[in-house]
C-alpha positions as a Markdown table, in Angstrom:
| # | Residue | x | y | z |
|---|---|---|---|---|
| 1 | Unk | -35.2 | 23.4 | -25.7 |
| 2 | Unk | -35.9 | 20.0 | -26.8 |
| 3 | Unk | -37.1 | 17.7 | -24.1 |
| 4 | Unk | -35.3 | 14.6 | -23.4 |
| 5 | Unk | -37.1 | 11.7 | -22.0 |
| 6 | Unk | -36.0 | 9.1 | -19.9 |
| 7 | Unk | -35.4 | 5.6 | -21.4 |
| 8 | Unk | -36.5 | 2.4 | -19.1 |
| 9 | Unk | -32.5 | 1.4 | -18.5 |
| 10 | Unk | -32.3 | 5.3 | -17.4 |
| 11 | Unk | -35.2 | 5.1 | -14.9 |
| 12 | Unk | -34.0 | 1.6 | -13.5 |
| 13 | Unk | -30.2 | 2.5 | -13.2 |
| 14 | Unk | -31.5 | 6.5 | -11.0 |
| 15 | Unk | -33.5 | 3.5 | -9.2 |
| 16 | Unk | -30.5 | 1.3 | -8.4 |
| 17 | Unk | -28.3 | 4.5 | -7.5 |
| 18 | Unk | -30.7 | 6.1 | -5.3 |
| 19 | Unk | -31.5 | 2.4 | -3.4 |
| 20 | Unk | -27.6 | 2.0 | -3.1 |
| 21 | Unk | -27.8 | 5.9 | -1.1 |
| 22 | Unk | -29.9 | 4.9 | 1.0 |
| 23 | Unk | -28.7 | 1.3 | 1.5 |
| 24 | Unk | -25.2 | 2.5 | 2.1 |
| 25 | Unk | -26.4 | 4.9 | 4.7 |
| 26 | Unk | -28.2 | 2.8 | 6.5 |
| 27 | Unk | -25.5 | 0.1 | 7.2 |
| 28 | Unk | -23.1 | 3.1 | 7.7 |
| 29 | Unk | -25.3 | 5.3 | 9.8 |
| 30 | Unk | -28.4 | 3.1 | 11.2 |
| 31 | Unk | -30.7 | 3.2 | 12.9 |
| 32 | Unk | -31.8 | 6.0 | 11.1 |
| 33 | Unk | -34.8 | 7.7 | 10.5 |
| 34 | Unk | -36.2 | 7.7 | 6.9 |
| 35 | Unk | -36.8 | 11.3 | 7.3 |
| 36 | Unk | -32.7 | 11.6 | 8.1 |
| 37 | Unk | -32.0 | 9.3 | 4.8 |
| 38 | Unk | -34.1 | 12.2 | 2.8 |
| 39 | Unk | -32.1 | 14.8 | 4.3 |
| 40 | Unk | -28.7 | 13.2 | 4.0 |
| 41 | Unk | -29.9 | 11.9 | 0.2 |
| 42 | Unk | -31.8 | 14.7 | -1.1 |
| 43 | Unk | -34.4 | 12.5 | -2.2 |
| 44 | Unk | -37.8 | 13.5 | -1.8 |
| 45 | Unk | -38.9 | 12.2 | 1.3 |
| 46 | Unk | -42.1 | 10.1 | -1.0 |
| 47 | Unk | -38.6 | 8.7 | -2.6 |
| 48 | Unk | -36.8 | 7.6 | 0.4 |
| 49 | Unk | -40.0 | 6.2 | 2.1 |
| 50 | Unk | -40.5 | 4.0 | -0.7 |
| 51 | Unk | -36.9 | 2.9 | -1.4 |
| 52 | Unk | -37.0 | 1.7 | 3.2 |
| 53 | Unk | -40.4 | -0.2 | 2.8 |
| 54 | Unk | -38.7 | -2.4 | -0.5 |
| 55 | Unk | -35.5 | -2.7 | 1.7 |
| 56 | Unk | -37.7 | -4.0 | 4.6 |
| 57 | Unk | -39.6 | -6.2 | 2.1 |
| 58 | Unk | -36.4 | -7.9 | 0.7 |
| 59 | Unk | -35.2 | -8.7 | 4.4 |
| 60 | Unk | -32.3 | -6.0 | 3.7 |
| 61 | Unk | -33.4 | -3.5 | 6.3 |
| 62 | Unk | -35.4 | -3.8 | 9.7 |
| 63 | Unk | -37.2 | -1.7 | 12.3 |
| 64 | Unk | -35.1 | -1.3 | 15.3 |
| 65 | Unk | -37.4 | 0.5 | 17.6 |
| 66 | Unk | -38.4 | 4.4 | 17.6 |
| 67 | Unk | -36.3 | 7.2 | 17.8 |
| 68 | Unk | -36.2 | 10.8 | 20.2 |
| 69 | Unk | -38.6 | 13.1 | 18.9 |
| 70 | Unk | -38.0 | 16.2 | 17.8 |
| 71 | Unk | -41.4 | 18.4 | 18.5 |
| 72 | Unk | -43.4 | 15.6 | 16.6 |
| 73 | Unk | -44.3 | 12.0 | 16.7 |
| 74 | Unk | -41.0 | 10.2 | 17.8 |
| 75 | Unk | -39.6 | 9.1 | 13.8 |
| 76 | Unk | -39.0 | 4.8 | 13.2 |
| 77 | Unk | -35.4 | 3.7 | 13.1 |
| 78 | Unk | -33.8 | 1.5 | 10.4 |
| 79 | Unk | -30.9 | -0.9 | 10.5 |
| 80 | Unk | -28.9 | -3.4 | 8.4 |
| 81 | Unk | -30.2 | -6.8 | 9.0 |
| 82 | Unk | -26.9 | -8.3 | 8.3 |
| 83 | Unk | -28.1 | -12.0 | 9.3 |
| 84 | Unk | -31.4 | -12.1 | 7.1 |
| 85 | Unk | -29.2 | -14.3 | 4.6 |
| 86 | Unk | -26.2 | -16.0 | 3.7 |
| 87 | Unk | -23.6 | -16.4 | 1.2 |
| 88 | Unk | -20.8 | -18.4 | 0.2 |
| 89 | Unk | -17.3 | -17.3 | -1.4 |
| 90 | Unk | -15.1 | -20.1 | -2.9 |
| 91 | Unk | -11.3 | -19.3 | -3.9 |
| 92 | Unk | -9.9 | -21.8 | -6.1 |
| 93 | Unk | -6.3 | -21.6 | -5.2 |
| 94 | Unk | -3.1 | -23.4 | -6.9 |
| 95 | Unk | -3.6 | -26.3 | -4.4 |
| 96 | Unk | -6.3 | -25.6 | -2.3 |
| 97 | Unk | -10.1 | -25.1 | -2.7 |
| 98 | Unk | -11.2 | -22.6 | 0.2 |
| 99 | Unk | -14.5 | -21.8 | 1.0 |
| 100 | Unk | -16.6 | -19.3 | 3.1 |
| 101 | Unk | -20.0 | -19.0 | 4.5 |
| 102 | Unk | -21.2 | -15.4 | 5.8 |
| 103 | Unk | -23.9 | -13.5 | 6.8 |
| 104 | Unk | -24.3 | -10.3 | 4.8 |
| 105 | Unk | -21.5 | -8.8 | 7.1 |
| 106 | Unk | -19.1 | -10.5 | 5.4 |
| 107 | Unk | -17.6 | -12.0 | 8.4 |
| 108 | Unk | -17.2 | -15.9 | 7.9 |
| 109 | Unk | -19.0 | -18.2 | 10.1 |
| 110 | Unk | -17.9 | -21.1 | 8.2 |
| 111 | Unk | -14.1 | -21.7 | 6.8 |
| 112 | Unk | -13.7 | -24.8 | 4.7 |
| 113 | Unk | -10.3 | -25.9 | 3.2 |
| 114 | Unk | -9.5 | -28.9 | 1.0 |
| 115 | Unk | -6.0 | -29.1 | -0.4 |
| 116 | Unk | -5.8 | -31.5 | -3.5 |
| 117 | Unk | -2.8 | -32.4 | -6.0 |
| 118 | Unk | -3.4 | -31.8 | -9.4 |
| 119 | Unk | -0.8 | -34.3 | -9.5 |
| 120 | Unk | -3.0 | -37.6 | -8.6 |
| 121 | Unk | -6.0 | -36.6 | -11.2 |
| 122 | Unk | -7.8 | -34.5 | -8.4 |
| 123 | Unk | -11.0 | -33.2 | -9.9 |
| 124 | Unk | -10.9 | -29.4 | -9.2 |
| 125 | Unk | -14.6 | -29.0 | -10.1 |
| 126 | Unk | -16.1 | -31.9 | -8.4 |
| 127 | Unk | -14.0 | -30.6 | -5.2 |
| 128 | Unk | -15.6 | -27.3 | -5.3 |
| 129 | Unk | -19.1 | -28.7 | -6.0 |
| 130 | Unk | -17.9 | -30.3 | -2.6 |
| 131 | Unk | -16.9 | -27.4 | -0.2 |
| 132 | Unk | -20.2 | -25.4 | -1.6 |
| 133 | Unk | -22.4 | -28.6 | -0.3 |
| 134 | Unk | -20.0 | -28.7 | 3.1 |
| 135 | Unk | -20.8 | -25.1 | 3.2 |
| 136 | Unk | -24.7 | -25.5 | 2.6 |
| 137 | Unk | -25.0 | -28.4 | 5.1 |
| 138 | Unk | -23.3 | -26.0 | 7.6 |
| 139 | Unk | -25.6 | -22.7 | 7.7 |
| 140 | Unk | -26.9 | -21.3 | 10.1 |
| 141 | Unk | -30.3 | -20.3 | 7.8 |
| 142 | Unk | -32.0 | -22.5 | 5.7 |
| 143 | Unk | -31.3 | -22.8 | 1.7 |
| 144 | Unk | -34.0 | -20.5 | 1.1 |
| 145 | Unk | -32.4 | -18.1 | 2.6 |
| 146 | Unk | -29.0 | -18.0 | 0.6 |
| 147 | Unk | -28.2 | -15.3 | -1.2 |
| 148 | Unk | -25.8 | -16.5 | -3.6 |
| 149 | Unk | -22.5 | -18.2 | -4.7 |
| 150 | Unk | -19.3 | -16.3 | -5.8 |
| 151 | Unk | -15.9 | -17.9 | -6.8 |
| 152 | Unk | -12.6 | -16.2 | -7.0 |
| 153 | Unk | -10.6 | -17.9 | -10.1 |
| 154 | Unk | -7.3 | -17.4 | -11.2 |
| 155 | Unk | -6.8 | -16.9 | -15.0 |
| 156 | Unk | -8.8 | -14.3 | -17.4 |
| 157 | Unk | -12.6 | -14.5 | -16.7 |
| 158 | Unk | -15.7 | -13.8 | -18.9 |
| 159 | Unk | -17.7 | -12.2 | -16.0 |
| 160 | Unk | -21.1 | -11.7 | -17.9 |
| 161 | Unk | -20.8 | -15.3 | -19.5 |
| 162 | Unk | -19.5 | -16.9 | -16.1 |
| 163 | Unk | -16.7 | -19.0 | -18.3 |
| 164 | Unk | -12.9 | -19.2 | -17.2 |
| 165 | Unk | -11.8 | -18.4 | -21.1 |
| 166 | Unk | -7.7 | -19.8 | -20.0 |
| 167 | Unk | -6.5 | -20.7 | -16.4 |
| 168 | Unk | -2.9 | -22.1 | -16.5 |
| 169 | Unk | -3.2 | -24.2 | -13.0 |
| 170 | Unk | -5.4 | -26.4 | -14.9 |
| 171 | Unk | -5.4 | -25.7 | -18.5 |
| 172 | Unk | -8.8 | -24.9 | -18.2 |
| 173 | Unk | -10.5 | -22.9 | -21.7 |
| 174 | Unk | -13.7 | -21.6 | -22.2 |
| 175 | Unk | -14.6 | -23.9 | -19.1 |
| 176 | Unk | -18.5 | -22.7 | -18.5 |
| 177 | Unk | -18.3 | -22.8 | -14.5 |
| 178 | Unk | -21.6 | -21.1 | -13.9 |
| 179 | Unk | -23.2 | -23.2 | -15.9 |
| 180 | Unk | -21.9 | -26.8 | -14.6 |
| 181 | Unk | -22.2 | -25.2 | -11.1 |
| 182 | Unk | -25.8 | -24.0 | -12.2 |
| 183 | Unk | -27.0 | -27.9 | -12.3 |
| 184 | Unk | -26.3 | -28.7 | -8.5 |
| 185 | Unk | -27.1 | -25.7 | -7.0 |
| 186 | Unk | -30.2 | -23.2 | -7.8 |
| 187 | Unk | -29.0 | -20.0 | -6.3 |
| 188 | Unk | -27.6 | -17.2 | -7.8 |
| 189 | Unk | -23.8 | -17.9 | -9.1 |
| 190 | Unk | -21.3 | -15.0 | -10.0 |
| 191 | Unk | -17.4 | -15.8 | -11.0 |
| 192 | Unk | -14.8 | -13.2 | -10.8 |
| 193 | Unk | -10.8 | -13.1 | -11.2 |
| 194 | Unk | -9.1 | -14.2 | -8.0 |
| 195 | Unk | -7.0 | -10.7 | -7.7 |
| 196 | Unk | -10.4 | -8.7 | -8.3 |
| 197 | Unk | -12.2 | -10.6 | -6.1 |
| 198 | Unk | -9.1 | -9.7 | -3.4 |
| 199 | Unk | -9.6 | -6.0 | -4.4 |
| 200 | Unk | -13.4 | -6.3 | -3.5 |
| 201 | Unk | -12.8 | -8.2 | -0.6 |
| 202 | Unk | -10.8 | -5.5 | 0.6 |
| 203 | Unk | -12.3 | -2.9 | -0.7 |
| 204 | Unk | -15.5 | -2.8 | 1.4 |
| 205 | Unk | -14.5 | -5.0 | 4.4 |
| 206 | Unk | -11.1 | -4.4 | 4.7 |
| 207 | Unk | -7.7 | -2.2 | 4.2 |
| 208 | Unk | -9.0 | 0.4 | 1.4 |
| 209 | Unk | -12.4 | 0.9 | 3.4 |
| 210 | Unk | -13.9 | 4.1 | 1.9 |
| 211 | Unk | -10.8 | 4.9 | -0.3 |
| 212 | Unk | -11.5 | 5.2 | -4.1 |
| 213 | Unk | -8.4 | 4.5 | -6.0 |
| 214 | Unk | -7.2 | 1.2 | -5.0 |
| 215 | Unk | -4.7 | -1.4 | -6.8 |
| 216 | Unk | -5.1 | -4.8 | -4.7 |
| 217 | Unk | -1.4 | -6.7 | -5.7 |
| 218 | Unk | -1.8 | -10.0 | -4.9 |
| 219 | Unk | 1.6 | -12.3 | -4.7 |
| 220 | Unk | 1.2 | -16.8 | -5.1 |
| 221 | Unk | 2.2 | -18.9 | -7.0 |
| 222 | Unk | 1.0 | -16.1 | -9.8 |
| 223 | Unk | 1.1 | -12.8 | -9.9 |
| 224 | Unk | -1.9 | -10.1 | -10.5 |
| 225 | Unk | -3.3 | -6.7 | -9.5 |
| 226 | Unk | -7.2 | -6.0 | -8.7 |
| 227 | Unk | -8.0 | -2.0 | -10.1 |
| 228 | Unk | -10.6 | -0.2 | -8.4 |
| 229 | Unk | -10.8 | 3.7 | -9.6 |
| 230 | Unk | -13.3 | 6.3 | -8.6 |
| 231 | Unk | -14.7 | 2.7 | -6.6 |
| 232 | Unk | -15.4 | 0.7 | -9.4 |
| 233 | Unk | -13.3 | -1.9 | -10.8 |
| 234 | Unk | -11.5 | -1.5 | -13.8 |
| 235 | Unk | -11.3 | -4.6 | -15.9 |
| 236 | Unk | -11.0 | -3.2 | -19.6 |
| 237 | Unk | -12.8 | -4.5 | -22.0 |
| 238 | Unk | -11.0 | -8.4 | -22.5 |
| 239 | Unk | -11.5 | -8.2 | -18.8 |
| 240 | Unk | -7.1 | -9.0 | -18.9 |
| 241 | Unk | -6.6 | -5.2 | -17.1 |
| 242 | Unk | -4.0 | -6.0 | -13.8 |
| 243 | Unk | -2.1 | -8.4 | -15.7 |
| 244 | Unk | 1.3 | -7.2 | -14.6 |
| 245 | Unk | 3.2 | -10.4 | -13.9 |
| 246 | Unk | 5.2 | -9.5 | -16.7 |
| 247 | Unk | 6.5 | -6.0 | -16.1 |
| 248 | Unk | 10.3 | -5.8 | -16.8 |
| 249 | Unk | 11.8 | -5.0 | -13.1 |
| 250 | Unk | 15.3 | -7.0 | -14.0 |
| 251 | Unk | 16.8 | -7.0 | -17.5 |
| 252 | Unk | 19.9 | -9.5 | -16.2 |
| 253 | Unk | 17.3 | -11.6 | -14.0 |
| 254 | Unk | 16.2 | -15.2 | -14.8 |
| 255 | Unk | 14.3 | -16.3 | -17.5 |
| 256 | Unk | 10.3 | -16.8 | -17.6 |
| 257 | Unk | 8.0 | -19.0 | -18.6 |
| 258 | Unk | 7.1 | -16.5 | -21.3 |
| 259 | Unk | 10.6 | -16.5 | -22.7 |
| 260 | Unk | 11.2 | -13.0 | -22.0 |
| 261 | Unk | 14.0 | -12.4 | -18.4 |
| 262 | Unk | 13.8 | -10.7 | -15.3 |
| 263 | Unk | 10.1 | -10.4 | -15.4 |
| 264 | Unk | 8.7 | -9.3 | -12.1 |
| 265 | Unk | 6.5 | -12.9 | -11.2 |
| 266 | Unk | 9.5 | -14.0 | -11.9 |
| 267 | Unk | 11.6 | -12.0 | -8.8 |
| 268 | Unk | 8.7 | -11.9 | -6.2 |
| 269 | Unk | 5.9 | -15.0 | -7.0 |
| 270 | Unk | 5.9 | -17.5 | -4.4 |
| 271 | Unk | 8.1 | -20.1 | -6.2 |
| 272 | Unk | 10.6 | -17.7 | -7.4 |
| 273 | Unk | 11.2 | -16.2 | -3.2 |
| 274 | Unk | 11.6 | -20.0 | -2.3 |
| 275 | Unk | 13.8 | -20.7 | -5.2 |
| 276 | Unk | 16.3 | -18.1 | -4.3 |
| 277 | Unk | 15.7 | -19.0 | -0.4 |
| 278 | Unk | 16.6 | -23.1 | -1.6 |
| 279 | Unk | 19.8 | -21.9 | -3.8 |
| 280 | Unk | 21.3 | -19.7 | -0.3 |
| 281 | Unk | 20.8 | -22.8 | 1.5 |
| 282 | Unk | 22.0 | -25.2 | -0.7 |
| 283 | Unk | 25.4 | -23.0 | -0.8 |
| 284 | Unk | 25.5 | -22.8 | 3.0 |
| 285 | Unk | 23.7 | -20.1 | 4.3 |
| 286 | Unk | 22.8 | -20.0 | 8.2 |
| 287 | Unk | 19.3 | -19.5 | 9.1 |
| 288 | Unk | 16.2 | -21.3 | 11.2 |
| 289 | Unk | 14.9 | -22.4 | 8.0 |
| 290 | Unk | 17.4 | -25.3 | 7.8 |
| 291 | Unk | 15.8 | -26.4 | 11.5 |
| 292 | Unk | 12.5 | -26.4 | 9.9 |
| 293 | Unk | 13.2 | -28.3 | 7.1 |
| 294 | Unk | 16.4 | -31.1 | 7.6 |
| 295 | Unk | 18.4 | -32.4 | 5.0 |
| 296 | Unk | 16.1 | -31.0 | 2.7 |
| 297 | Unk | 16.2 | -27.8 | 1.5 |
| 298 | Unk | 13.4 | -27.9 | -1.3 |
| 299 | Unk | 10.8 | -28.5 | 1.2 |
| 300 | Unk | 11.2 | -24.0 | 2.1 |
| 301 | Unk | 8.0 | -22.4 | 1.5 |
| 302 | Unk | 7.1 | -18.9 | 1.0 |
| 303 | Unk | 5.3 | -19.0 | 4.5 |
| 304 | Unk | 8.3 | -20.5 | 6.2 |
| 305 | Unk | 10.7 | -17.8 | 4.6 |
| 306 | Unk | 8.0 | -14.7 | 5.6 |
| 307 | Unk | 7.5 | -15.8 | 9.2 |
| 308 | Unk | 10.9 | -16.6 | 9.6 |
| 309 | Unk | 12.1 | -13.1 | 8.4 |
| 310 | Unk | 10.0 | -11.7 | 10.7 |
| 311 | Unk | 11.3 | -13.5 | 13.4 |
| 312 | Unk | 14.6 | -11.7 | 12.6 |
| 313 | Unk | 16.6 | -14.5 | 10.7 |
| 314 | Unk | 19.3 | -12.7 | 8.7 |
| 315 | Unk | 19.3 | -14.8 | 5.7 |
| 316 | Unk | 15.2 | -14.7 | 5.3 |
| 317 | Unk | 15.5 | -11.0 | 6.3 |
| 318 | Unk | 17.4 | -11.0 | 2.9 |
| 319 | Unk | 15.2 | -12.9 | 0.7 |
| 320 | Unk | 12.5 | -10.9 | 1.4 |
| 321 | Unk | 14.2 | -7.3 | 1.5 |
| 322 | Unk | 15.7 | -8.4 | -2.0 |
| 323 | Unk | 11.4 | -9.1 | -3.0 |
| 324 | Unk | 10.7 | -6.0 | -1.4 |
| 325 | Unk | 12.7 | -4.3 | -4.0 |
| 326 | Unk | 11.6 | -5.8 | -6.7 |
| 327 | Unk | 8.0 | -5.5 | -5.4 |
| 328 | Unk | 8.8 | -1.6 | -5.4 |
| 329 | Unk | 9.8 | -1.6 | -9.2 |
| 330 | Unk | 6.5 | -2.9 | -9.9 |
| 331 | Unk | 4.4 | -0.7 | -7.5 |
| 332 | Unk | 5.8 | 2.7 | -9.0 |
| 333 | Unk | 5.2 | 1.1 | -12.3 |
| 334 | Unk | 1.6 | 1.3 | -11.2 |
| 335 | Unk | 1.6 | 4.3 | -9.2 |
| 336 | Unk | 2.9 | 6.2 | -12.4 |
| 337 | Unk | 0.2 | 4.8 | -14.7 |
| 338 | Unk | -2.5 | 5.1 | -11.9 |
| 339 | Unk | -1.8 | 7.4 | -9.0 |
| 340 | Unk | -3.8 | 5.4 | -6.6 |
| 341 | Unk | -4.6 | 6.2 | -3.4 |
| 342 | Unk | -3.3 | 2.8 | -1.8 |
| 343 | Unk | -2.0 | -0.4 | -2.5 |
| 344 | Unk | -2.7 | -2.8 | -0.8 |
| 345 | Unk | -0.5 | -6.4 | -0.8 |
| 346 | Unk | -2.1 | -9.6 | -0.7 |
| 347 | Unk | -1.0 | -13.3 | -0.3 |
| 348 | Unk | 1.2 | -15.5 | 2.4 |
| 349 | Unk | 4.4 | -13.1 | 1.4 |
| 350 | Unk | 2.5 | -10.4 | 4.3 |
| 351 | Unk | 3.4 | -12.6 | 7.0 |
| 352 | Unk | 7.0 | -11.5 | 6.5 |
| 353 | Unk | 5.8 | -7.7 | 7.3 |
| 354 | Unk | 8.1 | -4.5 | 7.6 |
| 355 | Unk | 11.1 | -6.4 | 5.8 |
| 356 | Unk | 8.8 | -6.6 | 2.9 |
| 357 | Unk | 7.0 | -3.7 | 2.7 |
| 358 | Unk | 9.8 | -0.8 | 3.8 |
| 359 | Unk | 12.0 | -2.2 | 1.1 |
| 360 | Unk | 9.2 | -1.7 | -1.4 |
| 361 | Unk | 8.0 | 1.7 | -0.1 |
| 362 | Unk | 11.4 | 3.0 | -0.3 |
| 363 | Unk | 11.8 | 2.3 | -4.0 |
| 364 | Unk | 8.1 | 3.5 | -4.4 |
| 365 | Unk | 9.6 | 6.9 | -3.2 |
| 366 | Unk | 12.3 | 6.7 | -5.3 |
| 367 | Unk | 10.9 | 5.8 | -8.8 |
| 368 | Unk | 7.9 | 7.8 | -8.6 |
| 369 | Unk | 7.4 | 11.6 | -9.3 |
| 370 | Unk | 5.8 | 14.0 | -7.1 |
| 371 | Unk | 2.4 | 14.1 | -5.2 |
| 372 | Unk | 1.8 | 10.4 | -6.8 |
| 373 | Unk | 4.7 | 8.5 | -4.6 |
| 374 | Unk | 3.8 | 11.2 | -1.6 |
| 375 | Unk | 0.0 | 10.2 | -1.8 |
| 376 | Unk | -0.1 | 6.3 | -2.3 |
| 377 | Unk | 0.3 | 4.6 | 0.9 |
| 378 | Unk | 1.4 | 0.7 | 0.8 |
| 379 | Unk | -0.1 | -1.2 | 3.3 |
| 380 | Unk | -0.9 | -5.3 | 3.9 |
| 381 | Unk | -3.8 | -7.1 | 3.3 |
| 382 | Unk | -6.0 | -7.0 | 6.4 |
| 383 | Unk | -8.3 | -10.3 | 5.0 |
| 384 | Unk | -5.5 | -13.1 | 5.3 |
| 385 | Unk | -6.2 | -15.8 | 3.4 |
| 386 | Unk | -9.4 | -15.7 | 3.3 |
| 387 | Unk | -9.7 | -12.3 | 1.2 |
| 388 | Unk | -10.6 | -13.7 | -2.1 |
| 389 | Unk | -13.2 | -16.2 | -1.2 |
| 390 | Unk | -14.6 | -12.8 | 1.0 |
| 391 | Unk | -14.3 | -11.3 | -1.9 |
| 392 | Unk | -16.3 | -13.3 | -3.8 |
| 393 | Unk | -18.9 | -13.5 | -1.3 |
| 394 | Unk | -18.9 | -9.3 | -1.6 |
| 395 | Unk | -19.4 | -10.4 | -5.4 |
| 396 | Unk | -22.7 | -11.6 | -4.7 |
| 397 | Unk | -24.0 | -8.8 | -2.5 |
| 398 | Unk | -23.5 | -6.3 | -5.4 |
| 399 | Unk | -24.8 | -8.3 | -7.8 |
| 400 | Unk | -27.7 | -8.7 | -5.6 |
| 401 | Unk | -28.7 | -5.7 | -3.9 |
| 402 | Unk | -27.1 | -6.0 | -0.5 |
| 403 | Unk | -24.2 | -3.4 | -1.5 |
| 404 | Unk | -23.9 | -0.4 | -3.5 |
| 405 | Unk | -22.5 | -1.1 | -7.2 |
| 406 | Unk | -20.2 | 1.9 | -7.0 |
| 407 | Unk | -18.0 | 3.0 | -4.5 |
| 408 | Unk | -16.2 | 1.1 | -1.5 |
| 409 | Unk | -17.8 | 3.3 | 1.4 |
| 410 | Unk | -16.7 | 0.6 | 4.2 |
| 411 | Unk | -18.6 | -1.5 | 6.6 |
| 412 | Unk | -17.5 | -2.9 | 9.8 |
């Protein structure tokens, strides 16, 4: 038999995988005993030893006192050391730039928000160079002791160049973001897609904790779905995968902004719920929302139509049961193509709850064959508005070390 010898990437990669084992165990399971992450890994225990002192070296990992013995010397326990460092996560939203600061729990300490008007010239850039520096000047630890930056960015993303290649909101191409962020701030920078950075978010902090197939739909002014299967995300290869804004769910709907009709960010993005919401009023419909807003109909929202919905107004009840449909169409779409475990629903339409999601389920079960539509389970975000800017904090920790690359095995 021929032997087959192991390449440097080989070696480095069994490295990384074993260090994310015992990594993930430890802020699952600690304290723990290095001798128990041996057992649990199968690593020799000369393996396991090693991979704990590195841990304890890069601030990852620290000695929390000894454990019971067991007929020996009583073993050394190991936990997370979630506040060793910090990080920040920035979402660049439609009108908004929101930023987080976070320890490596991914909990945020700081929240900053800045809402700007692309309208008046607002310099989208310049504003985020802003909130990171708010952010910085904030922290708990010193600079030294920041881990990195992430940014969630709607539009199609070069990941390994850091360069938004096209975002509509701003008719920003082949902007290098990295690199103009890379002159203020010297720290480790990462930029991701706004509706993978959700699915991340999400995916180790909060509603698919330790699932494996996971679609993250995320509903704004746009429309996009984050992919996670077998716990990695799926991005395809022009990093485009989760485009589905412009899945057919209405052949006699209205028309798009791509020419085509009834296309489903058409039916359930943010503008196109307040549009139809705005119409019903303007023709007389009773409801709260004409309390809220006067003489003025245009000035309904997307949050004002959810929460009020909620509340049990009739008319918003409507609006968002007809989304909830619609929402459905697309969903089995993807169940069909992906058989997911979960999908999880993202963005300000959550606030309007069961008459969004029962809807949506129902059609799920309908459109949908077999143990698929029984399996997947649609639930709402549990992040709020902060999810993709968590996310992109979570962007940083893989990147860096302070979470596994594969699999979302959920941490509280």
């Amino acid at each position: 038999m021929a032997r087959r010898y192991l390449i440097t990437g080989d070696v480095q990669l069994v490295r990384r995988l074993n260090r994310d084992a015992i990594l993930g165990l430890i802020r699952e399971r600690g304290p723990i005993s290095r001798t128990d992450l041996a057992r649990l890994t199968k690593l020799t225990p000369a393996t396991a030893f090693s991979i704990v002192e590195e841990l304890v070296q890069d601030r990852l990992v620290q000695e929390s006192g000894m454990g019971p013995s067991r007929g020996g010397r009583r073993p050394m326990l190991f936990e997370f050391n979630s506040r060793s460092q910090v990080i920040i996560g920035v979402n660049i939203r439609s009108a908004q730039v929101l930023g987080v600061l976070a320890y490596l729990d991914a909990k945020p300490q700081v929240t900053i928000a800045r809402d700007y008007d692309l309208k008046g010239g607002a310099d989208v850039v310049q504003l985020v160079k802003d909130v990171i520096r708010e952010l910085i000047a904030a922290s708990p630890l010193p600079t030294a002791q920041l881990m990195g930056i992430g940014l969630a960015v709607p539009g199609l993303i070069d990941v390994d160049r850091g360069v938004v290649v096209q975002s509509e909101n701003w008719d920003w191409e082949e902007l290098p973001l990295r690199d103009i962020l890379a002159e203020d701030f010297d720290t480790p920078i990462y930029i991701e897609e706004d509706d993978n950075a959700l699915a991340l978010g999400e995916g180790f902090f909060g509603a698919g904790r330790g699932v494996s197939n996971v679609v993250c739909v995320k509903i704004g002014r746009g429309l996009g779905a984050g992919i996670v299967v077998n716990g990695m995300l799926f991005r395809g290869p022009d990093n485009a995968a989760g485009e589905i804004a412009h899945i057919l769910v209405d052949p006699d709907g209205p028309q798009c902004t791509c020419g085509n009709y009834g296309c489903l960010v058409r039916m359930i993005s943010a503008p196109a719920i307040a549009e139809r919401a705005i119409k019903g009023l303007k023709q007389g419909a009773i409801s709260s929302l004409s309390g809220r807003v006067g003489d003025d109909p245009e000035k309904v929202n997307v949050a004002m139509i959810a929460e009020a919905a909620n509340a049990g107004d009739a008319f918003a009840h409507q609006i968002m049961e007809e989304t909830g449909r619609y929402l459905g169409i697309g969903i089995a779409t993807l169940v069909n193509l992906l058989n997911p475990d979960l999908v999880i629903i993202g963005g300000g339409v959550i606030l309007a709850g069961s008459p969004l999601l029962e809807p949506a389920r129902h059609v799920v079960k309908l459109r949908t064959f077999g143990a698929p539509g029984e399996r997947v389970r649609i639930v709402a975000a549990q992040l709020g508005v902060e999810a993709p800017a968590i996310g992109a904090a979570t962007l940083v920790m893989t990147q860096e070390g302070a979470l596994p690359t594969r699999g979302f095995a959920g941490f509280d």
